[in-house]
C-alpha positions, 0 to 999 in steps of 0.5 A: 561888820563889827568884831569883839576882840579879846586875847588871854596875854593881856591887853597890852600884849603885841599880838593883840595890838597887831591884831587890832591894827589889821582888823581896822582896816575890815571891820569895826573892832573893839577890846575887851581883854584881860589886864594881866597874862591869863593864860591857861586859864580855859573857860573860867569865869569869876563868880566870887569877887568883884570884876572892874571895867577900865579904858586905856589911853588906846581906847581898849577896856580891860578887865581884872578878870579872866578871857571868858569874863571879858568876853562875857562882859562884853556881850552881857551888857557892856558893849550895847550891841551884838558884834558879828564876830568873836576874835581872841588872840594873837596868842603867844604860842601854839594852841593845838592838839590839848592845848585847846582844853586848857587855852584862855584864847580858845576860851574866849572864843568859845565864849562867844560862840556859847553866846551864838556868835561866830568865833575864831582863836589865833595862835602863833605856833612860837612864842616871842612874837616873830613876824606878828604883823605877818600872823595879824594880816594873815588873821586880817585876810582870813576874816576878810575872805569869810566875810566876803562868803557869808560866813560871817554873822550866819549861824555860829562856828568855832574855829581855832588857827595857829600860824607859823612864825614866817613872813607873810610871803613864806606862809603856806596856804590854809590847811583844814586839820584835826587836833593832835595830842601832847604827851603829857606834860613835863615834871613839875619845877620845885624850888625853895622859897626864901622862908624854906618852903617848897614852891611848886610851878607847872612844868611845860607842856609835852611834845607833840605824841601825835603828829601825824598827817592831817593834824594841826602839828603837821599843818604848822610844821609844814609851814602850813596855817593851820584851821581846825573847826571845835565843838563844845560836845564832849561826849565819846559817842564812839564808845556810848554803846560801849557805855550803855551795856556798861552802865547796864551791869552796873546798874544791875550789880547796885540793885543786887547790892541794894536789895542785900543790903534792905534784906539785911536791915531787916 
């Protein structure tokens, strides 16, 4: 089994050191990542600026690029070969409910799986990097098990984990959920800047708004890992019938005003 491994902290980070030290021992693995802290940066890519390749004394190959780059990178040419699996993380922190739009970990994962590849972001629930060689081999274990059922290699999936900060012995078995949702983020921070301007700095994420039973915020609180299956599709097809009388109206309502407004030029 041969695993791409790619992480949105950057390739000097200790989850994804610890990741790669826990996945060689079940696969071949190799890295592909950022040089510098790319978080929040979802599924961008670099289209108009140069994107450079270099190899660290630990054999990972970092990019000056974003988490989609280094994945794409990897699987367009720089690897020579189409890895089984796409791993990104360990991340510093949670990625649940709408974390997942804006994380560079899920990103690249996403990444891979826009490529027909297998996927998985993980994610430690809390930042600082508290028992990070749990969270690797829980990652570890959990690659192992899917490998061992064929799932992976097979048609592709996406699915994002985050693991509470706990010894391996405390973590709570695997938890399916569903994302929850965030109240929306806190204030933006202002401060002067030593020319008198004013600097504008993105305020934290909001608190878990739903975290009922069945979603990613419970799991994790519970102590539970927490694995929830993404797709790419973001249509609402809840509401397309909704939509479709909608855009029926409106539709009428342009060509009423389109046909006044031929009347009228004529």
């Amino acid at each position: 089994m041969k695993i791409l491994i790619c992480n949105d902290d950057g390739y000097q980070a200790p989850g994804i050191v610890a990741l790669h030290a826990a996945l060689s021992r079940v696969a071949d693995v190799e890295v592909v990542a950022p040089e510098h802290n790319n978080s929040a940066k979802s599924n961008a890519l670099t289209l108009h600026s140069p994107l450079y390749v270099h190899q660290a004394h630990n054999g990972f190959r970092y990019i000056n690029g974003t988490p989609a780059d280094c994945v794409h990178i990897a699987l367009t040419g720089l690897l020579g070969y189409r890895p089984d699996l796409v791993v990104s993380g360990i991340n510093n922190g949670a990625n649940m409910g709408d974390d997942t739009i804006y994380s560079g970990t899920v990103g690249a994962a996403m990444e891979g799986y826009l490529f027909g590849i297998p996927a998985i972001a993980f994610s430690q629930v809390d930042k600082g990097w508290g028992e990070i060689e749990a969270a690797a081999q829980m990652a570890a274990d959990i690659v192992r098990q899917m490998a061992a059922q064929d799932l992976v290699g097979q048609a592709p999936w996406l699915l994002n984990v985050n693991i509470p900060n706990l010894p391996l012995h405390a973590l709570r078995s695997m938890k399916l959920c569903r994302l929850g949702r965030r109240h929306a983020a806190e204030r933006v921070i202002t401060q002067e800047s030593p020319r008198g301007e004013t600097m504008y700095w993105i305020g934290g994420a909001g608190a878990a708004k739903d975290d009922a039973e069945g979603t990613d915020f419970h799991a994790t609180a519970q102590g539970h890992v927490a694995v929830t299956p993404l797709k790419v599709d973001l249509t609402d097809h809840q509401n397309l019938g909704y939509w479709a009388q909608t855009a029926a109206r409106l539709s009428a309502g342009l060509g009423t005003q389109s046909a006044v407004a031929a009347t009228k030029a004529h």
